[in-house]
C-alpha positions in Angstrom: 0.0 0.0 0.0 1.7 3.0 -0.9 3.1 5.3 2.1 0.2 8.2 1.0 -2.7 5.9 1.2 -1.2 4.9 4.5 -0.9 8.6 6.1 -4.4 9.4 4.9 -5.9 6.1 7.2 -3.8 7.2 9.9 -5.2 10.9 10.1 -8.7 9.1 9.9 -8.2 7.1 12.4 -6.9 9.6 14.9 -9.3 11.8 13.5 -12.4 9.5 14.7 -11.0 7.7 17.7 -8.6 10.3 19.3 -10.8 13.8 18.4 -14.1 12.0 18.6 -14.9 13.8 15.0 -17.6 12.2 12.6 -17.0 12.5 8.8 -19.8 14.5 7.5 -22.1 12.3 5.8 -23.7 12.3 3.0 -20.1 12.9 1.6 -19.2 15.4 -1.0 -16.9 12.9 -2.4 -18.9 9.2 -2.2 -17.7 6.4 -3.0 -20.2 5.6 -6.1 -18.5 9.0 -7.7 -15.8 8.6 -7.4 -15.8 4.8 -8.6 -17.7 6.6 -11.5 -15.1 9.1 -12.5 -12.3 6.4 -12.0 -14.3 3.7 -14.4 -15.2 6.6 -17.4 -11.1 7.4 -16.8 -9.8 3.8 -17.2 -13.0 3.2 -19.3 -12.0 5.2 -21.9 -8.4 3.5 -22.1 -10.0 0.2 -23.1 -11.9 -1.0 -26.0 -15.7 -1.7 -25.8 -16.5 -5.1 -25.3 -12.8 -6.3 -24.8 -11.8 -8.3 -22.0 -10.1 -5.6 -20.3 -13.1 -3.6 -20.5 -15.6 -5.8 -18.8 -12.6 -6.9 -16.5 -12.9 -3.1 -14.7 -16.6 -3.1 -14.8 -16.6 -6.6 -12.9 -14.4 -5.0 -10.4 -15.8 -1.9 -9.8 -19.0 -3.7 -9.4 -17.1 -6.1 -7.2 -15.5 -3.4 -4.7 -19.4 -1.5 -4.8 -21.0 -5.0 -3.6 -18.4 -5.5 -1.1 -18.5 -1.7 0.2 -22.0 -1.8 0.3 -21.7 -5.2 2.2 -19.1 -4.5 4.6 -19.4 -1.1 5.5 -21.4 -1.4 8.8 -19.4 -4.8 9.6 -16.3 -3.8 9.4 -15.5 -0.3 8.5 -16.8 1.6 11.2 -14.7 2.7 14.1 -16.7 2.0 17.3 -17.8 6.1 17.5 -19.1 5.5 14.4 -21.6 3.2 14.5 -24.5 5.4 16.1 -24.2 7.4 13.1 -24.0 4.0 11.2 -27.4 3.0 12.7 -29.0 6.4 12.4 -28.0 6.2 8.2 -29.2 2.2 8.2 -32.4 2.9 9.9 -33.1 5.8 7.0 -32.3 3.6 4.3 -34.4 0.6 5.4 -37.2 3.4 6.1 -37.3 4.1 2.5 -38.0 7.7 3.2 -36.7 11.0 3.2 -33.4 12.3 2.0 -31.7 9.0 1.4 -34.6 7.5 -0.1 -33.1 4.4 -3.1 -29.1 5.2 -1.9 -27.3 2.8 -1.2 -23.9 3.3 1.3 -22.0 3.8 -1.7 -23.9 7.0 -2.5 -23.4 8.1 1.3 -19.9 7.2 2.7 -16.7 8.9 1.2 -13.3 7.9 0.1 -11.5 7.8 3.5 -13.9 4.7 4.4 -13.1 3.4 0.9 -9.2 3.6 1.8 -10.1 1.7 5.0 -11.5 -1.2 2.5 -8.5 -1.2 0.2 -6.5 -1.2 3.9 -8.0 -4.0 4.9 -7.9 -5.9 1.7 -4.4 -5.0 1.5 -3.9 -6.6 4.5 -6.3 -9.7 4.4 -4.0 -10.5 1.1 -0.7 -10.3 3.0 -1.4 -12.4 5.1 -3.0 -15.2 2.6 0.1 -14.5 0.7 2.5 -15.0 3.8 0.3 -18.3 4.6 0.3 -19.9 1.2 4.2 -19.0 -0.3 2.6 -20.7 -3.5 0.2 -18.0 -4.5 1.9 -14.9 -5.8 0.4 -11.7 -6.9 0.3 -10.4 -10.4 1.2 -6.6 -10.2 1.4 -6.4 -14.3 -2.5 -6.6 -13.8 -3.0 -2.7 -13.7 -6.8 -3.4 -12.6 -5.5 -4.9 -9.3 -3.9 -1.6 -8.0 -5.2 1.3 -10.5 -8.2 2.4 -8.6 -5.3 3.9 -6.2 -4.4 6.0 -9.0 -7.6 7.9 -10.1 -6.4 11.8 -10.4 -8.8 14.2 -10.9 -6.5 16.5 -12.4 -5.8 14.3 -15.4 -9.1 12.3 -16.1 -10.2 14.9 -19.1 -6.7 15.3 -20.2 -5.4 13.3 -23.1 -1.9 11.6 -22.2 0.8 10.4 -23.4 0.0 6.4 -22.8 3.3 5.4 -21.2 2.9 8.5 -19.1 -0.1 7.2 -17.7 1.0 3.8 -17.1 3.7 5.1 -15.6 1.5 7.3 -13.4 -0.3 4.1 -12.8 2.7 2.1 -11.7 3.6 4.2 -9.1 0.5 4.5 -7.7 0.0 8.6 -6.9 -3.3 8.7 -4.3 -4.0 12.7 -5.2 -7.5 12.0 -6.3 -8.3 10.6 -2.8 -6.2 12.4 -1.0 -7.6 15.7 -2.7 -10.9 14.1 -1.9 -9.9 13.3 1.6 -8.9 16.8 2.6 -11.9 18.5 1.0 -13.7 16.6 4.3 -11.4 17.3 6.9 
């Protein structure tokens, strides 16, 4: 996980659990947009109906599913979770402001760093445990989404620039994101 992503869970975390702060919810960054903005960017990079192409859309619907799934399981820090229950209780209402959103429309990109943290971590350790098994990193759709930047989505590039960009892994479009709430 690059060092970025890394400082960005940190100031979350002490932000919630030493400060006793809430992230203002609905965000103004959620997780749905800015899966959104980083599908039309790598979207555009890939030919209609190829396999690449319906390889992002399976995993953007994927990390939606699990988001959606996980979110009041396991992504909460414990001052959280009234706020979780107050938002869950809305939702299953079926009235009012959130009204057909699901937590993907709600929750913003620092909770969606704490599920690529903790995927990150759940595949270090089933790597440590089975030797055997070894990642692919020349699969750019298993570490791109960490790479959506606002700055260059409507820009065209230079391809190796971009996969470049890509393999480095810059964080700016969530860490812009990130700092916009906090």
């Amino acid at each position: 996980m690059p060092d970025s992503l890394k400082a960005i869970l940190v100031d979350d975390w002490e932000k919630v659990t030493r400060e006793n702060r809430l992230v203002p919810l609905p965000s103004k960054t959620p997780v749905a947009q800015f899966l959104a903005d980083y599908s039309a960017s790598e979207g555009a990079k890939r030919r209609e109906g190829s396999a690449e192409a319906d390889i992002l859309e399976e995993v953007i619907a994927g990390v939606k599913e699990y988001f959606n799934k996980s979110i009041g399981r396991i992504l909460l820090y414990r001052f959280e979770r009234p706020q979780w229950s107050d938002i869950h209780a809305q939702l299953n209402k079926g009235t009012g402001d959130l009204t057909g959103k699901l937590p993907t429309d709600i929750y913003g990109v620092e909770h969606l760093c704490r599920l690529f943290g903790m995927c990150c971590l759940a595949t270090c350790q089933h790597l440590t445990n089975n030797s055997s098994i070894h990642a692919r990193p020349d699969r750019p759709y298993q570490h791109g989404l960490s790479s959506c930047e606002p700055s260059s989505r409507g820009a065209a590039q230079d391809d190796s620039v971009a996969q470049q960009e890509r393999r480095q892994l810059p964080v700016s479009g969530i860490r812009a994101a990130h700092s916009r709430l906090h």
